[in-house]
N, C-alpha and C positions, 0 to 999 in steps of 0.2 A: 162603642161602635154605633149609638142610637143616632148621633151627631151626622154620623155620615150616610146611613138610610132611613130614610121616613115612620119606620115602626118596627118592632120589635120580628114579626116576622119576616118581613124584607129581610133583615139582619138574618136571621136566620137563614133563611134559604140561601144566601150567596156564601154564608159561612159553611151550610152543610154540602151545598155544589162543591164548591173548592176545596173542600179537606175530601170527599170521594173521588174530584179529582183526581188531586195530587197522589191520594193513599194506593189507587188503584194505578197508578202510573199513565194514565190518560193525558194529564199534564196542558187539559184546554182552560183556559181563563176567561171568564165572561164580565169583568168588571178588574179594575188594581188594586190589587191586597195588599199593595205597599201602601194603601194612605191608610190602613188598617191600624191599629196600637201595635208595635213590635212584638207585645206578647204572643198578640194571636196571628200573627205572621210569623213568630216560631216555633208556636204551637201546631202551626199545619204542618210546618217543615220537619217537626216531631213525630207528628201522626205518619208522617210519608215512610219514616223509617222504619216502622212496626207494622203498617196493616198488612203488606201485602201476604199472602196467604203461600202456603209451602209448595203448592205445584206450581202458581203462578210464575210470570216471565217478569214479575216485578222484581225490582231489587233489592237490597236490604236486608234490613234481618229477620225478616217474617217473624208474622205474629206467632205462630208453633216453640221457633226456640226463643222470643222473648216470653211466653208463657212458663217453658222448662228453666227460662233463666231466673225466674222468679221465684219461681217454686225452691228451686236449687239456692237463691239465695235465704229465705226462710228457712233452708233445713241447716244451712248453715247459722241462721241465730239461734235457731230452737241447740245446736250442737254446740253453741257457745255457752248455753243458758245449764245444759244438760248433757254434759261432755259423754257420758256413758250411753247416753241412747241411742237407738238404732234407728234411723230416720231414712224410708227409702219417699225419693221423688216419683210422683206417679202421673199419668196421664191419660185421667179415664181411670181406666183399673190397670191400665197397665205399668208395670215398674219398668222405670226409665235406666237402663245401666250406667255406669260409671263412666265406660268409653263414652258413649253417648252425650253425657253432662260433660267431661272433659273436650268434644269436639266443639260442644257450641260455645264455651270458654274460649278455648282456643280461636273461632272464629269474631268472638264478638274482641277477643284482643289484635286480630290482622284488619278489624272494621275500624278500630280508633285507631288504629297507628294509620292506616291508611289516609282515614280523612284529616286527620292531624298533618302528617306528612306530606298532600297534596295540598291544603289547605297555607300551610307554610310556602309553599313550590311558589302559589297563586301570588301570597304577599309579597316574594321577594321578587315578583314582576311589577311590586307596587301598585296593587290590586288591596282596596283598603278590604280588613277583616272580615266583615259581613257577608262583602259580594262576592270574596274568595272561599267562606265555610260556607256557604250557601249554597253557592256554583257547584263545592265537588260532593254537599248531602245530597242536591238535586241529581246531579250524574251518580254518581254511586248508587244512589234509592231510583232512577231513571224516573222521576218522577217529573219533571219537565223544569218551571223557570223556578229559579231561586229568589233570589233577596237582591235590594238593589241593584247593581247597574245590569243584573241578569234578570231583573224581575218579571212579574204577569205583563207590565202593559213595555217593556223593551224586548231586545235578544240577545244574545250569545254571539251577534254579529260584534259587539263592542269590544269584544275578546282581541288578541295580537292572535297568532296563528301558535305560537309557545303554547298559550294560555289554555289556545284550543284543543291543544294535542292532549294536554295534563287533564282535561276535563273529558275529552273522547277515550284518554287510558282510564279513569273514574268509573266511566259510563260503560266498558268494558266489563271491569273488576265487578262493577253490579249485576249486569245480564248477565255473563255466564259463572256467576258465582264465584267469588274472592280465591276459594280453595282450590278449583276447577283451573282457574287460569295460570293461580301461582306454581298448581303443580305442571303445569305443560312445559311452564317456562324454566323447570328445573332442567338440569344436563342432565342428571340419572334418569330421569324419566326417557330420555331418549335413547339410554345403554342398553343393548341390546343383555 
């Protein structure tokens, strides 16, 4: 990226504005991160989906249960390594129960079927791959433009009105949380 600003902290500053951006869901652009290298225009589109924090009105999977997901995956090598040992996930000092690791599983499996699933919706509007996984990590994480033709320096205006719905149902499933909405939209939830 030295190519495209003048020194090394230039580069930096526009790299660490734009990943606080995006991570915090602020979602402002002060320069195009699309002439960026691809990496680190996926690398922020990465960072979007982990930082926001657990109380926050960010979207995603907050950084709390990618932390337990982690830990939870460790205790599962350590349990592959040492079938017989006792391995509790903790957080701080506190032990994380079972229900607990089983919902953030659970949720981090309705997070990829979702962006999969919409992601697919996008292409079969003939929306090439990039701009359609980018468009529903951007709504899903609410963390504002995605990748190509949704990128920093265009809009969400290039969308068809379909397009726009599948990415306003994303942008939903991220603000009030995947689990929050799928349950309302259940029948039984409404049986008295």
């Amino acid at each position: 990226m030295d190519a495209i600003y003048d020194d090394f902290l230039t580069t930096l500053r526009y790299v660490a504005f734009h990943s606080i951006s995006l991570a915090t869901s602020l979602g402002f652009a002060t320069t195009d991160y699309a002439q960026w290298p691809l990496f680190a225009q996926m690398w922020i589109l990465f960072l979007g989906s982990f930082v926001a924090c657990s109380g926050s009105a960010g979207g995603g999977i907050k950084m709390i249960r990618a932390v337990i997901l982690y830990k939870q995956v460790f205790r599962e090598l350590m349990r592959a390594m040492h079938p017989r040992s006792v391995q509790t996930v903790r957080f701080g000092k506190m032990a994380i129960p079972d229900t607990v690791l089983h919902s953030i599983l659970g949720f981090m499996f309705i997070y990829v079927v979702t962006i999969v699933s919409l992601t697919l919706l996008l292409m079969a509007t003939h929306l090439d791959l990039v701009t359609s996984f980018s468009a529903v990590v951007a709504c899903l994480n609410n963390t504002g433009p995605g990748l190509n033709l949704v990128g920093p320096a265009t809009t969400y205006a290039v969308l068809t009105d379909f397009q726009t719905w599948v990415c306003t149902w994303a942008m939903l499933l991220g603000r009030l949380e995947i689990f929050t909405l799928l349950v309302i939209l259940m029948p039984a939830f409404w049986r008295p």
